[in-house]
ROZALO-867065 format. One record per residue: residue in one letter; x, z, y of N, C-alpha, C in turn. Coordinates in steps of 0.02 Angstrom, whole numbers, padded with zeros to 5 digits, always signed. Layout:
<atoms>
AXZYXZYXZY/...
</atoms>
This chain:
<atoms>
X+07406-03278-05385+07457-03329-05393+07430-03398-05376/X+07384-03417-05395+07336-03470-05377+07325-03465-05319/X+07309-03423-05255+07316-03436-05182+07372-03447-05154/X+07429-03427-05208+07503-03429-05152+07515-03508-05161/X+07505-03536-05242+07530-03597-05266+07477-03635-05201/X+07442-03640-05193+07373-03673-05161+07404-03672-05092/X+07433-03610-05045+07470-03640-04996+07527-03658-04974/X+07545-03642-05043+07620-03680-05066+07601-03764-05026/X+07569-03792-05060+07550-03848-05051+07541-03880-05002/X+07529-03829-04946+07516-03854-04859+07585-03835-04831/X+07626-03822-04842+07688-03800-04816+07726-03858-04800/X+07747-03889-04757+07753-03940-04723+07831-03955-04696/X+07876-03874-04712+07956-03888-04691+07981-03858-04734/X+08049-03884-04723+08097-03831-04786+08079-03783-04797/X+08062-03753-04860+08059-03661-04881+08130-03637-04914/X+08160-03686-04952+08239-03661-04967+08269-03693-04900/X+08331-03654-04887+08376-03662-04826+08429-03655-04869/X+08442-03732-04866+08506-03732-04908+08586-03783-04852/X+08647-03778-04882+08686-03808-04820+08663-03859-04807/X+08617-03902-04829+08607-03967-04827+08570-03965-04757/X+08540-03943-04766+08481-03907-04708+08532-03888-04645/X+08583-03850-04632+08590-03816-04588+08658-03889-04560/X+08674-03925-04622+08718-03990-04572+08667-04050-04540/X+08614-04051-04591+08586-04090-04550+08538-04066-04484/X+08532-04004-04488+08506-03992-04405+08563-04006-04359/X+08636-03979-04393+08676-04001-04324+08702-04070-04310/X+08698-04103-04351+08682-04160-04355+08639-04211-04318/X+08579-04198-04296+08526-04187-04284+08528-04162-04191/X+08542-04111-04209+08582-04103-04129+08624-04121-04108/X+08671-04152-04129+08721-04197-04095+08690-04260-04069/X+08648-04283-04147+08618-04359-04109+08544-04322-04035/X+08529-04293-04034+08492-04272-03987+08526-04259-03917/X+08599-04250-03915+08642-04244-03845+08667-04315-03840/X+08695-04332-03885+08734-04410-03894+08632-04475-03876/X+08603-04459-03899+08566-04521-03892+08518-04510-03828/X+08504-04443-03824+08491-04468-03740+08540-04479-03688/X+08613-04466-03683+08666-04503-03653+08648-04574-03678/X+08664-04600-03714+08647-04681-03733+08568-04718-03694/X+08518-04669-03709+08458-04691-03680+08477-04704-03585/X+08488-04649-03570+08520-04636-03530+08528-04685-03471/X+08607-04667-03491+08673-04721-03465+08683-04796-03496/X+08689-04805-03578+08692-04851-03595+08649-04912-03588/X+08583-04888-03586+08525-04933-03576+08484-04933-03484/X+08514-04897-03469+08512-04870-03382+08438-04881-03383/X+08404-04841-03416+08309-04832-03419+08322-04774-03369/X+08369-04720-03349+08356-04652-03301+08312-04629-03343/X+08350-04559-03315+08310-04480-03336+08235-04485-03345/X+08201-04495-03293+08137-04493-03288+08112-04541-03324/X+08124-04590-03343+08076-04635-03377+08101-04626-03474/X+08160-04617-03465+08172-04584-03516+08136-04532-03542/X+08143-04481-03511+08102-04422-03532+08027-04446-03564/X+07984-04475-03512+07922-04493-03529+07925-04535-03607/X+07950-04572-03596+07961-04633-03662+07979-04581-03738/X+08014-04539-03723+08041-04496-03788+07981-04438-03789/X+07949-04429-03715+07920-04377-03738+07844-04392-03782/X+07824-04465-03784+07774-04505-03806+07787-04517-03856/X+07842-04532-03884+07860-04532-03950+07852-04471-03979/X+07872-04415-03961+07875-04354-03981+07809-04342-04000/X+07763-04339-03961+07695-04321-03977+07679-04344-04037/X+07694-04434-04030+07667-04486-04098+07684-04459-04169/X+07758-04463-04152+07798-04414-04212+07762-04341-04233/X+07764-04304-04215+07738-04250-04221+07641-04244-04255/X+07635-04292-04223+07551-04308-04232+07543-04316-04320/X+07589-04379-04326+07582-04384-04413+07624-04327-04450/X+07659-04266-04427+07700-04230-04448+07641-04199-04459/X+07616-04189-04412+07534-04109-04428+07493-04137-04479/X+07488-04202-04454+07434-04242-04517+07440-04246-04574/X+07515-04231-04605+07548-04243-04680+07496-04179-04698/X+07501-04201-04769+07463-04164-04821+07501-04102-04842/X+07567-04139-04821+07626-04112-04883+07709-04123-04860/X+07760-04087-04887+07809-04083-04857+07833-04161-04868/X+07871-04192-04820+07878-04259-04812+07939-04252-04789/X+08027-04273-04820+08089-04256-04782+08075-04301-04744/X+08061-04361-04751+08116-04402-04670+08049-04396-04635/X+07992-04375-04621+07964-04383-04567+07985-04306-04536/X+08003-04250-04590+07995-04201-04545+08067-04187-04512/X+08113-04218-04528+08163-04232-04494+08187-04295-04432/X+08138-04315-04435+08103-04367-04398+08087-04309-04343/X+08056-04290-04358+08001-04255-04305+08083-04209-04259/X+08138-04179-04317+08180-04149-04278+08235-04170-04240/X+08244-04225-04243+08270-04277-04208+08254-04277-04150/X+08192-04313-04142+08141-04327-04086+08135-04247-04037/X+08115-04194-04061+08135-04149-04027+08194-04105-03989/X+08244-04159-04024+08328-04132-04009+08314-04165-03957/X+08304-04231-03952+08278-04275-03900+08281-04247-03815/X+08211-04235-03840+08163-04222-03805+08167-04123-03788/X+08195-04073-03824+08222-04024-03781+08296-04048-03745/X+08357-04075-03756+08397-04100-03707+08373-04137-03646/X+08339-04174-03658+08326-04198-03577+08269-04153-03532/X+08220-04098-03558+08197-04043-03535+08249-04026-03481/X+08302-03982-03514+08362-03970-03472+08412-04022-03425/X+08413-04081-03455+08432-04120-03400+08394-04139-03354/X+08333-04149-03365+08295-04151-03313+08294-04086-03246/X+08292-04049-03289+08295-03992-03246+08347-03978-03193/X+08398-03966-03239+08466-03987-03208+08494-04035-03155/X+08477-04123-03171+08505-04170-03155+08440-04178-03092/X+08390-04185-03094+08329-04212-03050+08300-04158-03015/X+08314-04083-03023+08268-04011-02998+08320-03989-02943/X+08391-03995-02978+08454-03952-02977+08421-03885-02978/X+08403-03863-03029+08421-03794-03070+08471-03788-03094/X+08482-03721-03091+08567-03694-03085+08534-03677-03185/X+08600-03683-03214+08585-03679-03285+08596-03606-03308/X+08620-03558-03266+08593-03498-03264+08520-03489-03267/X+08488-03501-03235+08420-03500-03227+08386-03541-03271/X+08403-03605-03305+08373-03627-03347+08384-03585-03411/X+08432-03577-03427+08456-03526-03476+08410-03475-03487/X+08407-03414-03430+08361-03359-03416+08292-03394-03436/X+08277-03448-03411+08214-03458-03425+08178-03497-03466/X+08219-03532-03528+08199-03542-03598+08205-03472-03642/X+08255-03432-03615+08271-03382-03650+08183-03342-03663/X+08156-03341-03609+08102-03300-03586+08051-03330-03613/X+08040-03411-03614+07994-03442-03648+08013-03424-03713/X+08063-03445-03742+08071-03437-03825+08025-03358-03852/X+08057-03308-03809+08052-03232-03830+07960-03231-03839/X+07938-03269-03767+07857-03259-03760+07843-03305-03812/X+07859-03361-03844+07821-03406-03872+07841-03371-03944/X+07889-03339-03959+07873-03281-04028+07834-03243-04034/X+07830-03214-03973+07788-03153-03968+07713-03174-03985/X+07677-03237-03949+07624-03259-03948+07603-03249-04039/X+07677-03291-04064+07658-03331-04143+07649-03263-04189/X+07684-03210-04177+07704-03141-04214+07621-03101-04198/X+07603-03097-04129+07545-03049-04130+07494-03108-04155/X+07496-03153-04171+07432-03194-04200+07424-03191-04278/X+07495-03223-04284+07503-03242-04365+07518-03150-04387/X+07553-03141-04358+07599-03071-04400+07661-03082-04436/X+07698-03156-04413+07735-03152-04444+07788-03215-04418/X+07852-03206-04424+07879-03278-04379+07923-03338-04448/X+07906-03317-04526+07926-03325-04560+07931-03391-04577/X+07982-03434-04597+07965-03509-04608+07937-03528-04668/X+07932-03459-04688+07899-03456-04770+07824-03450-04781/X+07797-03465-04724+07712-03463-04714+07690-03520-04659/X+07724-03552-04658+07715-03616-04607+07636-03653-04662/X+07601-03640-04685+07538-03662-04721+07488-03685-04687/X+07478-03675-04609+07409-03699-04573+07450-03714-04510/X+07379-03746-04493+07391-03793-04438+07429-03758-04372/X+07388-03692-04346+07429-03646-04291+07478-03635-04322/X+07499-03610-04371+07568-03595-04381+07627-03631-04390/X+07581-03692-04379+07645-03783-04378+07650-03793-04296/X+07603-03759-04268+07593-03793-04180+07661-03726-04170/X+07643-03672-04188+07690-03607-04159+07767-03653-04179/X+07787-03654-04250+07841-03683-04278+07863-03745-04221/X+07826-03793-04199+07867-03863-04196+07851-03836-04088/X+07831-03798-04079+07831-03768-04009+07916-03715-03995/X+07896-03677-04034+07983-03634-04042+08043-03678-04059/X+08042-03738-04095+08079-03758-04096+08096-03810-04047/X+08057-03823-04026+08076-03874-03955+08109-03832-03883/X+08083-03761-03891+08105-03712-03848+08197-03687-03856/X+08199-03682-03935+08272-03687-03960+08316-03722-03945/X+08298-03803-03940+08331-03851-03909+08350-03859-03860/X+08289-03828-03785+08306-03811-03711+08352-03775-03728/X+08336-03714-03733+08389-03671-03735+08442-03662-03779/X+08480-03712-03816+08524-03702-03837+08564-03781-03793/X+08520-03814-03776+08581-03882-03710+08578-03827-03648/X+08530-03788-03621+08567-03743-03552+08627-03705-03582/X+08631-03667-03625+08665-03624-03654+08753-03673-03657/X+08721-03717-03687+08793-03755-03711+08818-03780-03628/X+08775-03823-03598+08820-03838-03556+08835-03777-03506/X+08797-03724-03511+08841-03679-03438+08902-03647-03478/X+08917-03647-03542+08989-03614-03560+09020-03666-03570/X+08998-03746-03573+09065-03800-03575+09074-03822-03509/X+09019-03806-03454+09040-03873-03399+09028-03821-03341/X+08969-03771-03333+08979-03735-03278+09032-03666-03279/X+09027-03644-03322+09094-03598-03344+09172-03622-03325/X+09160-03682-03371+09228-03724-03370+09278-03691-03438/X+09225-03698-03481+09277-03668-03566+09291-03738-03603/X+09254-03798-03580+09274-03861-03592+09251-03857-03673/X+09228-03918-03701+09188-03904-03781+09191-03867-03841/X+09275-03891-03841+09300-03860-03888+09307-03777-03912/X+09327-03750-03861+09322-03666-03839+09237-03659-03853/X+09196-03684-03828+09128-03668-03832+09088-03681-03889/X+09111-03751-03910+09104-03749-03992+09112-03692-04036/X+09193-03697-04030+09212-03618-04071+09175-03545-04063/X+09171-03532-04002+09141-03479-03983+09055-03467-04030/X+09021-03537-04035+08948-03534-04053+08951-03523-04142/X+09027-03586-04155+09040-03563-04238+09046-03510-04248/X+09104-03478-04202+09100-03388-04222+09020-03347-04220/X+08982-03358-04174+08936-03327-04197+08907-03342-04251/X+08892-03410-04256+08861-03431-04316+08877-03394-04367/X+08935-03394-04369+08991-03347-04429+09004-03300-04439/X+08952-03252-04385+08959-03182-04370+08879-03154-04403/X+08843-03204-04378+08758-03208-04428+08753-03213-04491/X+08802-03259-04516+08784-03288-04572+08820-03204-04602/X+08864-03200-04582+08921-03151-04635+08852-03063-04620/X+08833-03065-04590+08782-03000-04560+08706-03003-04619/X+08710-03080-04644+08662-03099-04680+08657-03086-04756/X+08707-03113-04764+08739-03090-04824+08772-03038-04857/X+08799-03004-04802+08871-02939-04823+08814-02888-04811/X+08774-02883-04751+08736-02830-04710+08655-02834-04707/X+08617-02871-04750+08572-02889-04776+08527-02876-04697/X+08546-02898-04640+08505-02913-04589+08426-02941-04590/X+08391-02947-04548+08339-02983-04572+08330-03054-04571/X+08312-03082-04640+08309-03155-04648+08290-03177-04590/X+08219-03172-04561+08190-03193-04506+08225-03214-04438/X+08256-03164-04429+08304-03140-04360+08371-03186-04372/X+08402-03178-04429+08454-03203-04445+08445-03290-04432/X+08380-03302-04475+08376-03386-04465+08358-03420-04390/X+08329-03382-04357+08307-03408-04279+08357-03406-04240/X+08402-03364-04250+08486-03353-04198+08511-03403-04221/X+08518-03414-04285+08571-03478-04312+08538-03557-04283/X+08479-03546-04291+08433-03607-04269+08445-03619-04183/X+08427-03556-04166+08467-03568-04086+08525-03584-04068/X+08608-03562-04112+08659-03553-04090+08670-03647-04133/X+08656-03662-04188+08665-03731-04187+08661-03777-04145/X+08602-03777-04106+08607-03815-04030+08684-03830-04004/X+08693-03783-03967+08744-03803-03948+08814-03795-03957/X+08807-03781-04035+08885-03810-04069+08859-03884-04097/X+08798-03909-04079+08798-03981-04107+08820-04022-04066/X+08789-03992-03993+08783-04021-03919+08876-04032-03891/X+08888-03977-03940+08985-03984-03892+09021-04014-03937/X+09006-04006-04036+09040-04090-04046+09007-04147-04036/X+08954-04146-04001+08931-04237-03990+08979-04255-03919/X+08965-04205-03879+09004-04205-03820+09085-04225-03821/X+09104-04176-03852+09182-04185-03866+09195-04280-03906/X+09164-04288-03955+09164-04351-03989+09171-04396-03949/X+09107-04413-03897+09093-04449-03859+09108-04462-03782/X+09140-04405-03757+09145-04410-03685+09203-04438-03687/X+09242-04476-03610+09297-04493-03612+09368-04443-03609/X+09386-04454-03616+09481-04408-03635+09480-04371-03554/X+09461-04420-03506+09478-04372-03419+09428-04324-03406/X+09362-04321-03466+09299-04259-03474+09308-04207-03514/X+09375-04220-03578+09391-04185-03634+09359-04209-03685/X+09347-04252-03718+09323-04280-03754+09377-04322-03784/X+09345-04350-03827+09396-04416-03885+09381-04482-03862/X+09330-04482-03829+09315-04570-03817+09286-04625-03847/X+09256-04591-03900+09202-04627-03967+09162-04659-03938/X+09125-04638-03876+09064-04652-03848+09005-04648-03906/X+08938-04650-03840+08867-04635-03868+08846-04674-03929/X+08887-04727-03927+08822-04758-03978+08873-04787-04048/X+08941-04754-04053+08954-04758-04096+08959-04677-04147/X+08958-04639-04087+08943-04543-04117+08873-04570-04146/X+08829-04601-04110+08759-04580-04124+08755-04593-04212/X+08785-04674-04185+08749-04708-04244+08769-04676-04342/X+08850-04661-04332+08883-04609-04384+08858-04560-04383/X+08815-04516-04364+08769-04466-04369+08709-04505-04394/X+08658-04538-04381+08604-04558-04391+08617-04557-04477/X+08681-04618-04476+08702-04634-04539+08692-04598-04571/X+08725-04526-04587+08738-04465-04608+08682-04433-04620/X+08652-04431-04561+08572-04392-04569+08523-04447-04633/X+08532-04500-04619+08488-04531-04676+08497-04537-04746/X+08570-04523-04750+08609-04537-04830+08573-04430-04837/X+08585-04387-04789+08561-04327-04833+08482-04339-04841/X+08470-04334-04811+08371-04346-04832+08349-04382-04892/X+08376-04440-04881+08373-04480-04943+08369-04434-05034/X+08461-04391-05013+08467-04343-05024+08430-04291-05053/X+08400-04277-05018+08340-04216-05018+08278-04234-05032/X+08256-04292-05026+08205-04328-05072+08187-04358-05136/X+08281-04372-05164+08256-04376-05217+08279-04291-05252/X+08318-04257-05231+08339-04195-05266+08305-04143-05252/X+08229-04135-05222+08213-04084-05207+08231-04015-05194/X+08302-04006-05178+08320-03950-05181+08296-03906-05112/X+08258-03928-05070+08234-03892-05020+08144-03875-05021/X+08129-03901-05092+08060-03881-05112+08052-03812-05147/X+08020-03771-05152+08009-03703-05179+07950-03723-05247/X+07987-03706-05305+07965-03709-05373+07914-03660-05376/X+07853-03688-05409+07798-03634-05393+07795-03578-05428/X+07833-03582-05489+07857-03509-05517+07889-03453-05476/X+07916-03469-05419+07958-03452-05368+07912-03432-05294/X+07853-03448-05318+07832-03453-05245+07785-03400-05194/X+07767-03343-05240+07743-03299-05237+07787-03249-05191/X+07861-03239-05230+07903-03202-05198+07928-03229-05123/X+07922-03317-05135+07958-03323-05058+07909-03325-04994/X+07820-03353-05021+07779-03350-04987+07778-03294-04951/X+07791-03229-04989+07751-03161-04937+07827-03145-04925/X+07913-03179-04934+07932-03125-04932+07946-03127-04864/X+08012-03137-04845+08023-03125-04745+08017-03213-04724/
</atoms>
């Protein structure tokens, strides 16, 4: 019990997954579609210099994320921000400056994600967010999840814009799955593991098609909010929950508790 409490202690992201958690990732991904449009367009820095600038931050961010001692909400949501970031313009880059067809980008985060589990699973033995305790198993964690992000902006935009299902339809479509996981999770005792990485993927881009929808103009299908007033009502939002979650710990695991969630999935 004394080794589990002991790496209780290095565990560095949520171990309860509670709703708080799953609005502010989409949350989170919205401001990650909405604020590189703003970086973007609004501030006309272009793709490419954009990219670099967020992707330098990203590192910085991430740098003091590994360095924490200890679970820290707003930096480690900090850190997921910055990666919503920074996997959306992956794909726009790709997209907008390569012209890769988002079929193919799709196919080929898909393929990274699958290999970059595979890597973390035959090392660690395990893809659980419930053993995130050492340093490789924070590099595997904040690597898959930047892969999630590619692939959930290819994903989103080839069923809203190359398809032509337009946001809303594609939104719904990602809630239904969402809603098809969650209910498989609970009713059909699926595996935790499996269950949380699909949802983590399929959030992407039901975040990506209401930032889209919010923000684009009415002749794109959108409402016409624009970037930097979606962004900023999200940011808002994201900081009033953290706050949230910092002083209510409800996404910390009680060490009486911690034995069972350390080893379980």
């Amino acid at each position: 019990m004394q080794a589990v409490s002991e790496q209780l202690n290095f565990v560095k992201v949520p171990v309860i997954i509670t709703l708080v958690f799953w609005v502010i990732k989409i949350l989170a991904t919205t401001v990650g579609e909405t604020g590189a449009d703003f970086l973007i367009f609004n501030l006309n820095i272009g793709l490419s210099t954009t990219s670099m600038i967020m992707g330098g931050l990203l590192l910085a961010v991430l740098y003091f994320q590994v360095s924490a001692k200890k679970y820290i909400p707003w930096l480690y949501w900090l850190s997921v921000v910055m990666v919503s970031i920074v996997g959306t313009l992956m794909t726009d880059y790709l997209t907008d400056e390569l012209d890769v067809p988002l079929t193919l980008s799709t196919t080929g985060f898909t393929i990274a994600l699958l290999i970059s589990f595979g890597c973390w699973y035959k090392v660690e033995r395990t893809l659980s967010i419930h053993s995130i305790f050492t340093f490789r198993r924070e590099l595997f964690y904040w690597a898959a999840i930047l892969l999630t992000f590619a692939l959930g902006t290819a994903a989103g935009d080839l069923l809203s814009e190359s398809v032509g299902l337009g946001y809303v339809v594609s939104g719904l479509i990602f809630a239904g799955l969402i809603g098809v996981i969650t209910a498989g999770f609970y009713l059909f005792n699926i595996n935790g593991v499996l269950a949380f990485w699909l949802a983590y993927i399929l959030t992407r881009p039901l975040g990506a098609s209401i930032g889209d929808y919010l923000s684009q103009p009415p002749m794109d299908g959108g409402l016409g909010l624009g970037t930097v007033s979606t962004s900023a009502v999200f940011v808002v939002t994201i900081i009033a929950l953290v706050i949230y979650l910092t002083r209510s710990q409800i996404d910390v695991l009680p060490i009486n508790n911690s034995q069972s969630k350390i080893r379980g999935n």
